[in-house]
C-alpha angles and dihedrals in degrees: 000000000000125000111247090215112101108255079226087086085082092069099063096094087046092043094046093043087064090048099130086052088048094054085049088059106047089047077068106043086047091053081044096060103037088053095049094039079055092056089074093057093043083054093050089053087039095058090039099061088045094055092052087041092237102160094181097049082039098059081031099064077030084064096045085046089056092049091049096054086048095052088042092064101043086061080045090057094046090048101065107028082062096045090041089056093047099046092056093044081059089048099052090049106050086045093059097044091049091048083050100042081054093050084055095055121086142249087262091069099046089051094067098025123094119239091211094052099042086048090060101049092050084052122019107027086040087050086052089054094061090046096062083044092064104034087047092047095042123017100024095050090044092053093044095054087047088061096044092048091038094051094045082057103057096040085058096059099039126350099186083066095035093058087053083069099032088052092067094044088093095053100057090044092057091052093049095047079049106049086041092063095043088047090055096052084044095049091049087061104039086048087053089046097049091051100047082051089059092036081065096046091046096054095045096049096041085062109026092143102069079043084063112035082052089049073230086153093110103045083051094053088055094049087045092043082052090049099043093053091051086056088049094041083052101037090045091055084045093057093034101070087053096049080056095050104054099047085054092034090053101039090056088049093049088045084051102057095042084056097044080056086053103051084033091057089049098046091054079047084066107044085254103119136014127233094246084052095056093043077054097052093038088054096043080047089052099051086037089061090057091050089046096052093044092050080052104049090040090056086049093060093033076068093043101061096045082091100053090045087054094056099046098040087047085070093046092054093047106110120209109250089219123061148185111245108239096241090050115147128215111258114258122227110292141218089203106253113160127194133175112202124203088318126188126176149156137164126267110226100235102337088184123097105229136167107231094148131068131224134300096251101039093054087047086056098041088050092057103041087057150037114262093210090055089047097052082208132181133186120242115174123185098278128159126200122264097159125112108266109237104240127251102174110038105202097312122191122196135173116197116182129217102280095006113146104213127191121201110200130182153106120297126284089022091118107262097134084042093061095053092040092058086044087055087036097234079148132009112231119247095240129013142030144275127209148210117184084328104308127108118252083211088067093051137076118266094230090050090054101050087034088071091031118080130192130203093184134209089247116033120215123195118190126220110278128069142318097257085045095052095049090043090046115172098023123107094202117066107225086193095177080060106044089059091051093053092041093052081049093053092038092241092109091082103057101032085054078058093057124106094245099017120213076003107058111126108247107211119226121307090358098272091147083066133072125241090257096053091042093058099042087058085052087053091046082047096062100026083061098062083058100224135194092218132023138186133214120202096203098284095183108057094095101041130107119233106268089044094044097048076053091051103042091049086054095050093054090050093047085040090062114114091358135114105234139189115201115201098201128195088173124050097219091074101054099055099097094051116116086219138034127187124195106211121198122161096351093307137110103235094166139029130168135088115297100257082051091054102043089056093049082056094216141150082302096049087050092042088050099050097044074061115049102005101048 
């Protein structure tokens, strides 16, 4: 179930941080109301020296109208450049607290999030944040203080006219307390579906080559047909509670002024009011009517947005399921001893507490206004794991020495890339301890420990900017004496010599201008630059054709010199030279030894060997 507080609440530190832009701001709403609430009583002068046919005292109250309007749109001016500025400040500031609150998360999160999804709420919902902000500071508060001024007005010329109007105020209030509520359930809905829609987008085109090489196009256009009608369905009950509220909104407000002519006509009847003073109160009630459906239309999107701040403000208050102990030290250098000590692990189906659901009554609502079999809908309320974790790893010891090249074989599923993740410390094992020259990775930093830890992994991934920027990730200043040593090691220096720009040739997203071979020698170069004591290879040759993969594999054995290293391997042939090899099954080690040692014990490897090359 939902929380009744306004997720808004969120905004305050941001809001109170732009004060300053926020008193601007208010400095121009205020002159903006004080000149507008002074355009009745120049109407009222102004009808008054028409009626007496008084030419000069008529262009006279015409000049300081003109003034008016002038002044009124310098505050105008003020007013939203303020609220603009500070709308975006909040913007760029929730956007980056949420980016960073997402890099302190772990690997557990990313694995069940949706990229698509994740990518829209840092942009669009965020965007439609700023928007409110602006509207609310500006425009709302603007609009709020008219009908106040504007109201006080008319109750001051004639207050049995001014209750005809006044009577139907509540109303309207009800209605658009009413159609608000309704516009928020809708706009949860229509945020998820809109993200769900670019979720979809994201993964296909992200591979759009498997799409392809399946001729799965068909069978795409029908899951994004279905997708698409669930954002119309969405967007349409959305828009349609707004095409209902203004017709209803806008008929009372017509009923109102007929009737305002009425009561106006008897009270001049009476001796009670002048004509100059109606054409004063008709034109304080016509620039009261603007106020009124602006307010309205501000509150709708007020609602609106909720949503989206929701949403974004929903990844700012995850909190990251392995942390740093508050006494943690930073990692000496290493020589590179490993040690697993008594481990046990195994993974936590979605640890993280996240609201996938929507509230009771909106689901009650959205139930009743479709069809469940077109929506294809399940429920998922907020719900965190409290179950046992099957084990992947059983109480595993392991002992690496400094430059020991250790390979970890097995079928799938039997913890090899376990092993190497709580090593890196992407998780923390449930019991147990890991190592590093005798010091628990749970007492370090996590940057000191990665910082002295390199990957080459099975699938490389290069990011958009250059060449040099891609081999130094995650430096902001380019070594490039360095860069090109660690690029001749790794046996990338040759062809990136061969590029139009060099070091400096632009790599376009995801590396597709390069081959699987080059790609995975910058990766190489990448890792060998961080200089690190170990180093793990997550079998980086299992995709490569011959020629790459004699290039690869040269560069491997010279990156691998004076390094502890753990070698995930998928094929055999890689693993021979290793000083140890470890047959993993069920989270256990059931063999150890070199690979001429294990064949002849005609084991679980031999047989594992054999299944492989032999047939």
């Amino acid at each position: 179930m939902r929380s009744n507080r306004s997720s808004y609440r969120h905004l305050w530190p941001f809001i109170q941080a732009e004060w300053p832009l926020f008193v601007r701001t208010f400095v121009g709403v205020l002159g903006y109301v004080i000149t507008a609430a002074l355009l009745p009583l120049l109407a009222r002068e102004i009808a008054g020296s028409i009626g007496s046919g008084d030419v000069r005292q008529t262009a006279y109250w015409l000049g300081l109208a003109v003034i008016d309007f002038t002044v009124q749109n310098v505050f105008l001016y003020v007013e939203r450049v303020g609220a603009i500025a500070a709308a975006q400040n909040i913007v760029l500031a929730v956007r980056r607290q949420v980016y960073k609150n997402l890099h302190g998360l772990d690997i557990d999160y990313f694995a069940n999030a949706q990229t698509g999804d994740l990518a829209y709420r840092i942009t669009e919902d965020t965007d439609k944040i700023g928007e409110v902000i602006t509207k609310m500071s500006q425009q709302f508060i603007s609009c709020v203080l008219q009908i106040v001024a504007f109201t006080g007005y008319i109750l001051y010329l004639n207050w049995q006219l001014s209750l005809t109007g006044i009577v139907i105020m509540p109303i309207l209030a009800l209605l658009i307390s009413f159609f608000g509520r309704k516009m928020l359930t809708r706009s949860r809905r229509n945020q998820q579906e809109i993200s769900n829609l670019s979720s979809l987008l994201t993964e296909v085109f992200g591979s759009i080559r498997i799409v392809h090489a399946f001729a799965a196009q068909k069978y795409e256009l029908t899951r994004f047909s279905q997708e698409a009608q669930k954002n119309r369905d969405a967007k349409y009950r959305a828009e349609h509670i707004t095409a209902i509220q203004y017709p209803v909104l806008g008929f009372l407000q017509a009923m109102g002024v007929m009737l305002l002519f009425l009561v106006g006509a008897w009270q001049i009847s009476i001796d009670n009011l002048t004509p100059a003073d109606l054409i004063s109160f008709l034109t304080a009630v016509a620039l009261l009517i603007s106020p009124i459906d602006l307010a309205t239309q501000h509150y709708n999107l007020y609602k609106q947005t909720e949503a989206s701040a929701e949403r974004v403000f929903e990844l700012m208050n995850l909190k990251p399921t392995l942390v740093e102990q508050a006494d943690a030290i930073a990692l000496p250098a290493i020589t590179g001893k490993v040690d697993y000590d008594q481990v046990s692990f195994g993974y936590v189906p979605n640890p993280y507490k996240v609201e996938q659901g929507f509230d009771r009554e909106f689901d009650r609502e959205w139930e009743h206004e479709f069809d469940h079999g077109s929506l294809n809908r399940t429920h998922n309320k907020t719900q965190t794991s409290e179950a046992a974790p099957d084990l992947i790893l059983s109480e595993l010891n392991l002992k690496v020495h400094p430059g020991e090249v250790i390979a970890l074989v097995g079928p799938s599923g039997a913890g090899k890339t376990t092993i190497v993740n709580l090593l890196m410390r992407f998780y923390d094992p449930q019991a147990g301890r890991v190592l590093i020259d005798g010091i628990d990775i749970k007492t370090v930093t996590i940057d000191s420990l990665r910082h002295q830890i390199g990957i080459v992994p099975q699938e490389t991934t290069l990011f958009s900017g250059t060449v040099a920027q891609n081999i130094a990730y995650g430096q902001t200043k380019l070594d490039y004496a360095a860069i090109e040593a660690a690029a001749k090691i790794a046996n990338a220096h040759e062809f990136i010599s061969q590029l139009s720009k060099g070091y400096d040739t632009w790599v376009g997203e995801r590396g597709t201008n390069f081959s699987g071979g080059q790609k995975q020698r910058i990766a190489i170069a990448r890792a060998i630059l961080l200089n690190p004591r170990i180093l793990i290879l997550d079998e980086a040759t299992s995709a490569l054709d011959p020629e790459s993969e004699a290039l690869v594999q040269e560069a491997l054995e010279r990156a691998m010199e004076n390094r502890t290293v753990f070698i995930i391997a998928h094929r055999l042939s890689t693993v021979r030279q290793a000083n140890r090899i470890l047959f993993l099954e069920k989270g256990k080690i059931l063999e150890s030894g070199t690979h001429a040692e294990l064949l002849a014990h005609k084991g679980r490897y031999a047989q594992f060997y054999t299944q492989q090359f032999e047939g």
